[in-house]
GUMIDO-261069 format. One record per residue (C-alpha): x, y, z. Coordinates in steps of 0.5 Angstrom, whole numbers. Layout:
    px    py    pz
     X     Y     Z
...
This chain:
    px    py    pz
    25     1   -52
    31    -1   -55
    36     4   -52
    41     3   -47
    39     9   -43
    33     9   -41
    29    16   -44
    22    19   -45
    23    25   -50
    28    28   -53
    29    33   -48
    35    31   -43
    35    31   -36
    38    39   -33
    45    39   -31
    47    38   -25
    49    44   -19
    56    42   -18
    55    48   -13
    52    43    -9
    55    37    -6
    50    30    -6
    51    26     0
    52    18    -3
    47    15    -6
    50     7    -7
    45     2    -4
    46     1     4
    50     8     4
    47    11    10
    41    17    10
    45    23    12
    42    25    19
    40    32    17
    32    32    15
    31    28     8
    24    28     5
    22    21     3
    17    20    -2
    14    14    -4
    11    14   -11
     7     9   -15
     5     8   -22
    -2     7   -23
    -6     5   -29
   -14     3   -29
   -16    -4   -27
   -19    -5   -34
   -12    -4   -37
    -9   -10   -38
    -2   -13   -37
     2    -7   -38
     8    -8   -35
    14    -7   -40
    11     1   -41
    11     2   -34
    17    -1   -32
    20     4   -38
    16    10   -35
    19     8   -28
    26     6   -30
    26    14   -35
    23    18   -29
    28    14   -24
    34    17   -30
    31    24   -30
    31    24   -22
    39    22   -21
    41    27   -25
    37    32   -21
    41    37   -16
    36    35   -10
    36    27   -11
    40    24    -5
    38    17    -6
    34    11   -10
    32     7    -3
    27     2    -6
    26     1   -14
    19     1   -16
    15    -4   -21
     7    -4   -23
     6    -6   -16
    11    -4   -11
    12     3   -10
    18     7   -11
    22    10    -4
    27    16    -6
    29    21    -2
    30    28    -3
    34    34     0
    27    39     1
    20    39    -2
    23    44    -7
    27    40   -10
    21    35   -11
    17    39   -13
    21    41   -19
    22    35   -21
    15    33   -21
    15    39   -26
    19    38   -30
    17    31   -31
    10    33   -32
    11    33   -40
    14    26   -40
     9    23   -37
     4    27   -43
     9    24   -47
     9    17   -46
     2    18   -45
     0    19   -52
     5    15   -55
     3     8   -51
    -5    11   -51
    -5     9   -43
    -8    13   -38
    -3    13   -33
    -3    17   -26
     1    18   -21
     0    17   -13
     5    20    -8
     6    21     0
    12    25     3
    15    25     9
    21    27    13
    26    22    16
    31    25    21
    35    19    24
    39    17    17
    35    10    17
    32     7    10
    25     7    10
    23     0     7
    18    -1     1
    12    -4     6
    14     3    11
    12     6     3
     6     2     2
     3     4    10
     5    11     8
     1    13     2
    -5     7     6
    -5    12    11
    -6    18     7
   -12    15     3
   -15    13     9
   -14    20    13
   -12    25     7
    -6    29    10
    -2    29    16
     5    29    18
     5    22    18
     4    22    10
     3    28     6
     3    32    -1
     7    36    -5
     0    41    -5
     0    40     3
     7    40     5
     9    39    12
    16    43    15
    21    39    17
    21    37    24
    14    37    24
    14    29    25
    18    24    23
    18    17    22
């Protein structure tokens, strides 16, 4: 992609609320200790796909845009690639959920322009201590929801876990 920017359509991100406050989203700023809802999510594309890196590193860098302008995005803790999963935070499952909405079209989108049958892969789960989970945290949660489906340990946006259920 030529562009500066990073973009998948022409529709731009929503507007941030400036009714709410963000807490800090700068690399080693700390994780507010109220519950955070952590997410790893990686990019998948079929084995047989070939060597597409560039598409996804766009794919990753433009949904990563769309998801700092969102309201309920606190922070970026690990930046994702083809073979290591995104970590964010996030205020709420809502605020998640949204997004994911949101975001839905572009991924379409960029799956028709590049003709790659992209998915997605995601667990959730809530962090109360202000601590930064890792990329290897990440890996060993969206195992762990492979492995025993959904658990307060690692869950889903369609089988959510409330907050103070688990965490860490």
């Amino acid at each position: 992609m030529s562009s500066s920017t990073p973009t998948l359509s022409a529709v731009a991100p929503p507007a941030a609320d400036l009714s709410r406050p963000r807490p800090a989203a700068a690399a080693g700023s700390p994780v507010p200790p109220v519950p955070v809802l952590a997410q790893a999510h990686a990019i998948l594309l079929p084995a047989d796909a070939g060597e597409h890196g560039a598409e996804v590193a766009e794919l990753a860098a433009a949904l990563r845009a769309r998801a700092a302008g969102h309201p309920g995005h606190v922070a970026v803790v690990e930046a994702g690639d083809a073979g290591t999963p995104e970590v964010s935070l996030w205020r709420s499952l809502a605020d998640l959920r949204d997004f994911a909405y949101r975001s839905r079209d572009d991924l379409l989108a960029w799956r028709r322009r590049t003709g790659l049958p992209v998915a997605t892969e995601r667990a959730l789960w809530w962090i109360g201590d202000g601590r930064r989970p890792s990329a290897s945290e990440a890996r060993a949660r969206l195992a762990d929801l492979r492995e025993h489906g959904p658990t307060p340990r690692a869950f889903t946006l369609r089988s959510p876990v409330p907050p103070g259920s688990a965490r860490g």
